[in-house]
N, C-alpha and C positions, 0 to 999 in steps of 0.2 A: 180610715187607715188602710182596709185593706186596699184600694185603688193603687197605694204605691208599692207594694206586695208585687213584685214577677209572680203572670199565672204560670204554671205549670203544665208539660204533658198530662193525660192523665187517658184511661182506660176503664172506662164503665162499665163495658162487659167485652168478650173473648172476642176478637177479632173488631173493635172498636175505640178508634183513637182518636183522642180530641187534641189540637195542636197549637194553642191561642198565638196568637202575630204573627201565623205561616206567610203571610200576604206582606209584603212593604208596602208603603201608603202608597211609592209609586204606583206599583203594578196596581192596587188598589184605585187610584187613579182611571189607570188603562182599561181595566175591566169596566168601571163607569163609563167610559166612552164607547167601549166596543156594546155596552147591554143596549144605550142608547138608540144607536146604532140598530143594533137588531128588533130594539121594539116596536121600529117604526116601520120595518117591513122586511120580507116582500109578505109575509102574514104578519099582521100587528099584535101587538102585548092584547091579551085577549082576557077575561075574567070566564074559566072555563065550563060548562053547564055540564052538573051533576045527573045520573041516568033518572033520577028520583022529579028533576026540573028545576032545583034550588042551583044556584051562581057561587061558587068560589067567594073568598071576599079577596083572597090571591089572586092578582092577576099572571098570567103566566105568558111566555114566547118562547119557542123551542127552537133549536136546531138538530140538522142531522137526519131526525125523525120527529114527527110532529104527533101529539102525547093526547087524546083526548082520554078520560074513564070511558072504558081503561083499555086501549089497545092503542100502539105505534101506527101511523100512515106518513108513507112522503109525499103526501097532501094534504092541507085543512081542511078536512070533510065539515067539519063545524066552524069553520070559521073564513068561508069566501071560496074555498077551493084551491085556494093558492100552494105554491111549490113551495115548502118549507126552508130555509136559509142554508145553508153549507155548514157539515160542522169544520171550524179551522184545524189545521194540521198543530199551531200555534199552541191551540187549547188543549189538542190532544198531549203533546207535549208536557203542560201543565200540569193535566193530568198524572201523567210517568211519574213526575217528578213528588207529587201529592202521595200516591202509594208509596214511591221510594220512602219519602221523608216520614209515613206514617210506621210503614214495615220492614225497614230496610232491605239491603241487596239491589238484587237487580229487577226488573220485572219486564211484563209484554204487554203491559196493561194498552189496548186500544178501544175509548171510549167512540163510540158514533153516535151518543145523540146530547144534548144537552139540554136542562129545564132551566129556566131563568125565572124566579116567581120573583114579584116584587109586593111589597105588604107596606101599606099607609097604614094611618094612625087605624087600628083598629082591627086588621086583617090580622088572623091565626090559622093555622090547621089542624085539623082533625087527628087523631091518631089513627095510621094506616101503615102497609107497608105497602115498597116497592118490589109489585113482582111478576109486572108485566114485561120483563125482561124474559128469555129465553138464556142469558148467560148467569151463570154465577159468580164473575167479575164485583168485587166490591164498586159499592158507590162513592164517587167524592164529592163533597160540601162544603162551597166556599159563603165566607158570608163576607157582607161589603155593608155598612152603612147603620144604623140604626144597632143597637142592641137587644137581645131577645132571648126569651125564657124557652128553651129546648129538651123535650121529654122525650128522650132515649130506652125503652120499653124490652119488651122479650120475646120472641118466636112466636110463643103460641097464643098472647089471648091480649087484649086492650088496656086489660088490669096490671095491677100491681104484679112481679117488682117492676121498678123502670127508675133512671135517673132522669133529677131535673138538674141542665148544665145554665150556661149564663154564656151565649155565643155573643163575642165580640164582632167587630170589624177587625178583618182582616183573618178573622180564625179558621184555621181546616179541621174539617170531620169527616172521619174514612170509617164505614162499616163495610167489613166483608166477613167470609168464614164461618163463623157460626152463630155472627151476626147481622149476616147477609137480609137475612126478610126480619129483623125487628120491628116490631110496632115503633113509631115514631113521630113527633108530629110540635108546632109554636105555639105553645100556650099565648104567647102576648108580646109583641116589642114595646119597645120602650122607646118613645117617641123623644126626640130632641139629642139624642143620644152618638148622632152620628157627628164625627170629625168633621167642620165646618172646610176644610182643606178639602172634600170629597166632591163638596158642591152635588150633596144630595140627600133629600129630606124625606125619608124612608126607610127601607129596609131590603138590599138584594141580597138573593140567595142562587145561587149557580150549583146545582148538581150534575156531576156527568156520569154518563151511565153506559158501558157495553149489553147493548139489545143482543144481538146473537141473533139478529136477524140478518135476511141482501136485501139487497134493493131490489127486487124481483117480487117484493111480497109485500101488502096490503096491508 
């Protein structure tokens, strides 16, 4: 029964908004075509190598700036050399409007890099934070496809407290503020789970991010 239950806003912790159906299937649609799109080049969807030598089971494609652990390049040093894709003015856009609808008012929110990880039957991550940024711009997180167990955590330590949420398709998640560097991290999706209308058997995840870096730097 609860299936037919409206999910609700909700607020896990200070500066952390969960938004369920921010996405219409259209634009949900659109975003499946344009990740396509990008997976396939001018650097391709890559499964990215840990400093330790172990592989993601995420495979990831960047824009913008191109994301290895852990430091931004506008080149794929690990992955061919190539010039990493443009991030869209489009997306940025999306972006604006993601803070808006998370924080209200107005904002300046301008993301320049984009992660796109994509997770088959089995793929999870880790609990980590994001904080190879140099801005303190909140992160936003789209999710597209597949459904998935998501542990929402706290500033200082891997452990407990932490929320576990239930990310649908189509949901937006904005931390920023004072939960800007929370540990964070997919326990598991849940395979078969994506809208057959999506024409996609997985799981994408789109976070964009203001680096607070120029393009003058490595």
């Amino acid at each position: 029964m609860d299936s037919l239950l409206p999910r609700e806003r909700s607020e896990p912790a200070p500066g952390a908004v969960h938004l369920p159906g921010w996405l219409s299937l259209e634009q949900q649609r659109e975003l499946v075509v344009a990740c396509r799109g990008w997976a396939a080049g001018p650097v391709p969807m890559r499964a990215a190598s840990m400093p330790n030598g172990s592989m993601m089971s995420v495979k990831t494609v960047c824009l913008g700036w191109h994301w290895q652990p852990y430091r931004y390049t506008k080149t794929a040093d690990d992955a061919g050399g190539g010039q990493v894709a443009e991030f869209p003015e489009w997306l940025a856009q999306l972006g604006r409007d993601a803070v808006t609808a998370a924080y209200g008012g107005t904002n300046s929110y301008a993301p320049d890099a984009a992660l796109v990880n994509f997770y088959d039957d089995g793929a999870a991550m880790g609990m980590h934070q994001d904080k190879d940024e140099r801005s303190p711009a909140p992160v936003v997180s789209l999710s597209i496809g597949d459904s998935c167990v998501f542990r929402f955590g706290n500033t200082e330590t891997r452990n407990k407290p932490w929320t576990d949420l239930a990310l649908e398709s189509g949901d937006l998640f904005v931390f920023g503020g004072p939960s800007r560097f929370a540990y964070h991290g997919v326990l598991k999706t849940q395979p078969g789970t994506s809208d057959p209308a999506l024409g996609l058997k997985g799981r994408l995840n789109i976070t964009l991010r203001e680096t607070g870096l120029t393009a003058t730097r490595d």
